[in-house]
C-alpha positions in Angstrom: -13.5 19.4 -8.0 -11.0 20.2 -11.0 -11.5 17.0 -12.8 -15.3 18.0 -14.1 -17.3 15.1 -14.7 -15.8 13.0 -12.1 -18.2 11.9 -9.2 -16.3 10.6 -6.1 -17.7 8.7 -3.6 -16.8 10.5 -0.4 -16.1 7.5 2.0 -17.1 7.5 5.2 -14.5 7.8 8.1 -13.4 5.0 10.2 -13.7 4.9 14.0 -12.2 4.0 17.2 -14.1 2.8 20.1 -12.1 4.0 23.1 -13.6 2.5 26.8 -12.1 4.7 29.5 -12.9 6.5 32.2 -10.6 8.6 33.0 -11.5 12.0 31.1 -7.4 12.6 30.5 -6.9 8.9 28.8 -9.7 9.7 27.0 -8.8 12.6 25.6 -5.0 11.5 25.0 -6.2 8.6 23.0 -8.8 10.4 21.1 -6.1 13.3 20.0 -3.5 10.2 19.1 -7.0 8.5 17.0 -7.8 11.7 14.8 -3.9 13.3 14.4 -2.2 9.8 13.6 -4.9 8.2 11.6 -7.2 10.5 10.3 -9.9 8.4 12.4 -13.2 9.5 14.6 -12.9 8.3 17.9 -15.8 7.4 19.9 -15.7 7.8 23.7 -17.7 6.1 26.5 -16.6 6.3 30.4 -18.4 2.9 31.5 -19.5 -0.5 30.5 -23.3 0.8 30.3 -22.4 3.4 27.8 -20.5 1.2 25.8 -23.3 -1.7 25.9 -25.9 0.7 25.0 -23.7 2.0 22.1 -22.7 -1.2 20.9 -26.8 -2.3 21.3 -27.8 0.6 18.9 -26.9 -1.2 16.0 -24.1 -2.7 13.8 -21.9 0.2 13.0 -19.3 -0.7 10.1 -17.5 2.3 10.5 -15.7 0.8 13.9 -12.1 -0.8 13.1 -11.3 -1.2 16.5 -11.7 -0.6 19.9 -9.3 0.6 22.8 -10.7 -0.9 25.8 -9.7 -0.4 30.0 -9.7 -3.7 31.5 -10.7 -1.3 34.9 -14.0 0.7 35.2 -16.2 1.8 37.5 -19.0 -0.6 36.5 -16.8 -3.5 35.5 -13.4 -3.8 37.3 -13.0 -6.8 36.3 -12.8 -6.4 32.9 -16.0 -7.6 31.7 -15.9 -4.0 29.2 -13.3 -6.3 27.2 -15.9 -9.4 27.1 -19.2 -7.1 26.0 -16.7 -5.7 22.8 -15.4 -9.1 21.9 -18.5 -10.2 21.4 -19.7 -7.6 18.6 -16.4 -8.9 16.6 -14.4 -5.9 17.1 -10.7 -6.3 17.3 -9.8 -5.2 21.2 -6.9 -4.0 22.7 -7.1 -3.6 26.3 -4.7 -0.6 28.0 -4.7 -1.3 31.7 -2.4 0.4 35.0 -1.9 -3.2 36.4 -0.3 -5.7 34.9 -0.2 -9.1 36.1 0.6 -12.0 34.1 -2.2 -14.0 35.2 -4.8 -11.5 34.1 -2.5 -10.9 30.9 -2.3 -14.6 29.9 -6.2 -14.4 30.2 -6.6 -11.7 28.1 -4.7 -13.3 25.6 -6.0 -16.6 24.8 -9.3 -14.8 25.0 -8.0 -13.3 21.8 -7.5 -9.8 22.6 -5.0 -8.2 19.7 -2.6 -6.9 22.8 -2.4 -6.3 26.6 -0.5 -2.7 27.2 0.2 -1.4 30.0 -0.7 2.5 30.7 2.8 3.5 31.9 4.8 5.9 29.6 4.1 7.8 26.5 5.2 5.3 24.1 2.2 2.9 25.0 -0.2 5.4 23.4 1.7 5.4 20.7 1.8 1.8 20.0 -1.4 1.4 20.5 -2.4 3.7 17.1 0.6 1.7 15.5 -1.9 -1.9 16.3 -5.0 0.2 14.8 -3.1 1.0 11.9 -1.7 -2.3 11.1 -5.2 -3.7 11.9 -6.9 -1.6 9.0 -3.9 -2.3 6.6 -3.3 -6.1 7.1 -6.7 -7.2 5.6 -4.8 -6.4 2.5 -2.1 -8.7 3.5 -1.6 -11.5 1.6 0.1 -14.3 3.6 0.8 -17.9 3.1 1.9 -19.7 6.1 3.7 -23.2 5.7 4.0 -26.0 8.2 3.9 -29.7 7.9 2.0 -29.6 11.2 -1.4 -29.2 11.4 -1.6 -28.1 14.6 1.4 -25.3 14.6 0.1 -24.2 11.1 -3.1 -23.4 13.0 -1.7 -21.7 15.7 -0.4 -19.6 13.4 -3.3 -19.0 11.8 -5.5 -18.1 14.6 -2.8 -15.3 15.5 -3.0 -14.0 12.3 -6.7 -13.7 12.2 -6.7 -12.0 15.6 -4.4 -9.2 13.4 -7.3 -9.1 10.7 -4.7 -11.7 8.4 -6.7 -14.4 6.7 -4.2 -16.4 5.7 -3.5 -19.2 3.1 -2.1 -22.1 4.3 0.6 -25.1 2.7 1.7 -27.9 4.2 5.6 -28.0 3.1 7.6 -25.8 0.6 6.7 -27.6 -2.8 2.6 -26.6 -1.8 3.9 -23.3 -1.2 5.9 -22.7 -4.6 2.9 -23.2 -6.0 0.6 -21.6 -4.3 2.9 -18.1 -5.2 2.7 -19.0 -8.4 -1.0 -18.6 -8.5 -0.8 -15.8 -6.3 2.2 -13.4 -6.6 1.1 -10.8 -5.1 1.2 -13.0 -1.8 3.3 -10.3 1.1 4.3 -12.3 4.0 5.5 -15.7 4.0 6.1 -17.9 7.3 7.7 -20.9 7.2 8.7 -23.6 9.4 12.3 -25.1 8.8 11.5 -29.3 9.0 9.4 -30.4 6.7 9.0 -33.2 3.7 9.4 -32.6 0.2 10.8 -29.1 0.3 12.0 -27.8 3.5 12.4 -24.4 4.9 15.9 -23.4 3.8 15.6 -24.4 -0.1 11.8 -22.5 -0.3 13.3 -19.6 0.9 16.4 -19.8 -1.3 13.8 -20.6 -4.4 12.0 -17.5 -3.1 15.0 -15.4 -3.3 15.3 -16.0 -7.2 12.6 -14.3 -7.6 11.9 -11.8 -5.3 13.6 -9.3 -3.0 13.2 -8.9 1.0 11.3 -5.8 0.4 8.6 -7.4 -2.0 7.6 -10.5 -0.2 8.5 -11.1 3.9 9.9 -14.5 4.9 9.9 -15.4 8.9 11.2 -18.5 9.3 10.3 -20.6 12.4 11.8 -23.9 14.1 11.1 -26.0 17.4 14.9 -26.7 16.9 17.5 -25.6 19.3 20.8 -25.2 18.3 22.1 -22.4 19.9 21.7 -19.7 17.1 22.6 -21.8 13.9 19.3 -22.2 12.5 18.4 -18.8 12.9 21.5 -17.5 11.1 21.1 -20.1 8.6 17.4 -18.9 7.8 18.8 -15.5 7.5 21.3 -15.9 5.2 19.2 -18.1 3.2 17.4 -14.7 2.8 14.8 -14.6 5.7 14.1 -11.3 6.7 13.3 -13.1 10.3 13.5 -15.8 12.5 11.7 -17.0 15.5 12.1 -19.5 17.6 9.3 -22.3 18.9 7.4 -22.1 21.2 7.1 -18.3 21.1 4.7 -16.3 22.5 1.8 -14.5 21.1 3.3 -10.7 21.7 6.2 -12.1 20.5 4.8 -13.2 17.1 2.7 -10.4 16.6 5.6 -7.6 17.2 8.0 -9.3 15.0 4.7 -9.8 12.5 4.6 -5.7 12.7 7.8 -5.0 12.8 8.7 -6.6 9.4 5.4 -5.1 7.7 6.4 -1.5 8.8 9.6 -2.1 7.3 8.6 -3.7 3.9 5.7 -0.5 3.5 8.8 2.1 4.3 11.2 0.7 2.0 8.1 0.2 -0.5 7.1 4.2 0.2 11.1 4.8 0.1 11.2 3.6 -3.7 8.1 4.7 -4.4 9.1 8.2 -3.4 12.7 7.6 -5.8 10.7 6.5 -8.8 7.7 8.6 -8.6 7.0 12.6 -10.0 5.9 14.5 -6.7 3.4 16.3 -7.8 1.8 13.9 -10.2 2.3 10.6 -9.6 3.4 9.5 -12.9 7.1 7.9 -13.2 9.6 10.4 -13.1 12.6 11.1 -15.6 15.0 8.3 -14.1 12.5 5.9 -13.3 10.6 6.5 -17.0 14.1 5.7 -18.5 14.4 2.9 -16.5 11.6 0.9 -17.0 11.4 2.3 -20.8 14.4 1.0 -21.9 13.7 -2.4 -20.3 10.3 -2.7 -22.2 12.2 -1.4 -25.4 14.6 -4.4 -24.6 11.2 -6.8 -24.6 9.8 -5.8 -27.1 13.0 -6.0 -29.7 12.6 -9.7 -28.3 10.0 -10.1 -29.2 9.5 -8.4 -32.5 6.9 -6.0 -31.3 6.8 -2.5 -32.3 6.6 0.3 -29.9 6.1 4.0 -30.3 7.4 7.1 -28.4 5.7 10.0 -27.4 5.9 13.2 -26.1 3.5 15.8 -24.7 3.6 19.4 -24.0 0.9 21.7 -22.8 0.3 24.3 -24.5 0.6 28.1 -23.7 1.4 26.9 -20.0 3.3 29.5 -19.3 -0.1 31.5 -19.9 -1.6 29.9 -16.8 0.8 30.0 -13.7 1.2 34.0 -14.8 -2.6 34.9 -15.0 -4.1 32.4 -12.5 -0.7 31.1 -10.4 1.2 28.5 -10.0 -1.2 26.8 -7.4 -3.2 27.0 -11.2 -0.5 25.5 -13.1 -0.3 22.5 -10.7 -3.5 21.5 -10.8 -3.6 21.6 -14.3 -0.5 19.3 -14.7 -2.3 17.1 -12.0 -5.7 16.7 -13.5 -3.5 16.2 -17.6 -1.4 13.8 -15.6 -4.9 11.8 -14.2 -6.7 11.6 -18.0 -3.2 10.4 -19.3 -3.2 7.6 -16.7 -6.4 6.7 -17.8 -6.2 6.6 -21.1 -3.2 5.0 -21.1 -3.6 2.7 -17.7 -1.7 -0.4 -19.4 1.2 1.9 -20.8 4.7 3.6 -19.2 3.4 6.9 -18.8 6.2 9.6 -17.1 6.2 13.1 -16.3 9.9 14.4 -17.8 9.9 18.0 -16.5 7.7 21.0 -16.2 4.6 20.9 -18.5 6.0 17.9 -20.6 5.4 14.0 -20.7 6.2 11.1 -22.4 4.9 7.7 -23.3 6.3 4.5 -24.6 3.1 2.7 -26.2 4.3 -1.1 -26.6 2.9 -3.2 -29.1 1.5 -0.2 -30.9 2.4 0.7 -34.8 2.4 4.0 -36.1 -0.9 4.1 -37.4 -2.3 2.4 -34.0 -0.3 5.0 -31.6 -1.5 8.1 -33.8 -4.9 6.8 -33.2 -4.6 6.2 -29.6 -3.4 10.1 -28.8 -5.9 11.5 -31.5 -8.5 10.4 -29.3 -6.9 11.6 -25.9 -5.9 14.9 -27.8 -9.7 14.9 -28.0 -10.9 13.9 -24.3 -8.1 16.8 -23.4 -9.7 19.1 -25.6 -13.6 18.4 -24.5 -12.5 18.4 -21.0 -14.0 21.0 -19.0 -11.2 22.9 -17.5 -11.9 25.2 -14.4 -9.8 26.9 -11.6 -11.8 28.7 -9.0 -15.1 28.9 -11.4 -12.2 30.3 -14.0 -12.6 28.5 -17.3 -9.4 27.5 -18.6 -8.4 26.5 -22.5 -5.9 23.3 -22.2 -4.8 21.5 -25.2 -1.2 19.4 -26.1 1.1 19.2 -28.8 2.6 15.5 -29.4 5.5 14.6 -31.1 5.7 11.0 -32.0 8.6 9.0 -33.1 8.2 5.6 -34.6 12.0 4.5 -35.4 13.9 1.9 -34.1 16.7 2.8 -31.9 17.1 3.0 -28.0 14.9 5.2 -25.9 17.4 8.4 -26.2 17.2 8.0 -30.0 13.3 7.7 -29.9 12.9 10.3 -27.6 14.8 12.8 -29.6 13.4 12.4 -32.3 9.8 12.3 -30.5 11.0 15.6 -29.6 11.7 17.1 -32.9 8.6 16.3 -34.1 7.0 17.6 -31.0 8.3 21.3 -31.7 7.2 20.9 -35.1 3.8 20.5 -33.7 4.6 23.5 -31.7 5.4 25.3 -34.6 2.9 24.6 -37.0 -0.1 25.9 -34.7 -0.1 23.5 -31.6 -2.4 21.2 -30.4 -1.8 18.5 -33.2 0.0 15.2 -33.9 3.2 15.1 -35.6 5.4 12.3 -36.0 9.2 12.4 -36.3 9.5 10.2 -39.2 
């Protein structure tokens, strides 16, 4: 590890039980499990091998399991009704589909019913494992003035590995955000008392975007399109329409969550350094000025810094540039945690910067005295290669916006430079 001192815990990898007999399915699926997802799969042809597997003990590696309603020993699907029963979310991939046997399936509780035909089948069923590992972290809140719907609802979410908060009508829902905004998915039924669907997702809307929090709406009404269009425009990111069934409610339940995480990974990607992590130049301006802006508000002082490695250069042309990033990784890790609560942004090359709110002069000297420190007793390596990394920081601590601040944090960085390196100076 570069980072000496640091101790991961390497966690163990997640599995796939995959029930099939067919040595090609098996193998297709098991290539899909450990390409797509970075999973183990574990293979058994019959309904013996998978009931002395499963007998062997609890394993809590096993997300899921990918289960042929068909075998030799149990065409009949009783494979599907030995997994259920250890807790594990199922899907079943079968050749025939009949919609007796798949409206069986179903209200048994199995996550899907797919048929085998076509590529794409494969493919969707490592799209359900996925969302089944990531939804746990899910926050939803479903609302409905009916007991019974609301708990339909619920029960299909829980078959998705969503435990979900419930609310009775809008107002209960307001304030359940407010307790918990982190809260991802939102479904909401359109007729209820006190607050109905409409005005909770326009009141929704004033505070957060379609790509931070989901809202499906859902109605028993028909009205040939209205309501649907109305939820929409209100800012619902969905609509469906009651009675619908449980595929139905579980690929438009997907569909939306894929889309929030891309846009989510899409910004991310925008407002993130590659290589680091850390904000990068436009998004460090960005969110620097705002908490300039805040702070002025409210009287606070704030400091502005910025950090340059020295003798950089020294490293990518004696060890290489594979060197040189590593070392920017590893300065760019201790700065997040020494800093974890401030605006910490990679602005270029070897060079960062910080804006240290609520922090005066004497505070903020303190604060990177004793990071200038941690950098310096660090134990830096590269292939059994000791390396020597320290920073310069220059400091600015007059008021103006975050151009002024930042020029003259960079002054008195190059002062630093040019006074020995590897010390504070401020640009006051």
């Amino acid at each position: 590890m570069f980072l000496s001192g640091r101790n991961p815990v390497m966690a163990s990898v997640s599995k796939v039980l995959i029930v099939e007999d067919s040595l090609t399915m098996g193998r297709v699926l098991s290539y899909l499990v450990r390409q797509k997802l970075g999973f183990n799969p574990v293979v058994k042809a019959s309904l013996e091998q998978t009931r002395q597997y499963l007998n062997e003990g609890y394993d809590p590696d096993l997300v899921a399991a990918v289960v042929d309603l068909n075998l030799p020993d149990a065409p009949n699907g009783e494979a599907v009704d030995v997994v259920m029963d250890k807790g594990l979310p199922v899907i079943v991939l079968s050749g025939l589909v009949d919609p007796e046997t798949r409206r069986t399936l179903l209200e048994k509780g199995v996550v899907d019913y797919l048929n085998k035909e076509g590529r794409y089948a494969y493919e969707y069923v490592i799209k359900l494992i996925r969302r089944l590992v990531y939804n746990p972290g899910i926050k939803t809140l479903v609302v409905d003035d009916s007991r019974v719907s609301r708990g339909l609802m619920v029960s299909l979410l829980r078959q998705y590995n969503i435990d979900p908060m419930e609310a009775a009508n809008g107002a209960q829902a307001l304030e359940l955000l407010q307790q918990q905004p982190d809260i991802k998915l939102l479904i909401t039924d359109f007729n209820m008392e006190r607050m109905d669907g409409f005005e909770l997702t326009t009141r929704i809307r004033q505070q957060y975007s379609p790509e931070q929090l989901v809202i499906i709406g859902v109605s028993s009404v028909e009205d040939d399109g209205a309501l649907s269009a109305k939820f929409i425009k209100s800012g619902a990111n969905d609509f469906l329409q009651k009675p619908f069934s449980h595929e139905e409610f579980h690929c438009r339940i997907m569909q939306n969550l894929e889309l929030m995480e891309m846009i989510q990974q899409l910004n991310r990607a925008a407002s993130t350094d590659a290589l680091t992590g850390l904000s990068n130049r436009r998004h460090f301006f960005e969110q620097g000025s705002k908490l300039l802006k805040q702070a002025d508000a409210e009287q606070q002082s704030v400091c502005v810094a910025q950090l340059d490695l020295d003798h950089f250069k020294q490293i990518n042309d004696n060890y290489g540039h594979e060197a040189g990033d590593q070392v920017l990784v590893a300065f760019a890790q201790l700065l997040e945690q020494h800093f974890p609560t401030q605006l910490c942004g990679r602005m270029g090359g070897e060079e960062f910067a910080l804006v240290l709110p609520g922090s005066d002069a004497q505070q903020a000297i303190q604060l990177l005295e004793q990071f200038q420190l941690r950098i310096n007793e660090h134990t830096w390596r590269y292939q059994q290669q000791p390396l020597s990394v320290s920073c310069s920081i220059g400091l600015s601590t007059d008021a103006g916006d975050l151009d002024e601040r930042l020029r003259l944090a960079d002054q008195a960085l190059y002062r630093a430079k040019a006074e020995g390196r590897n010390r504070i100076c401020s640009g006051n």
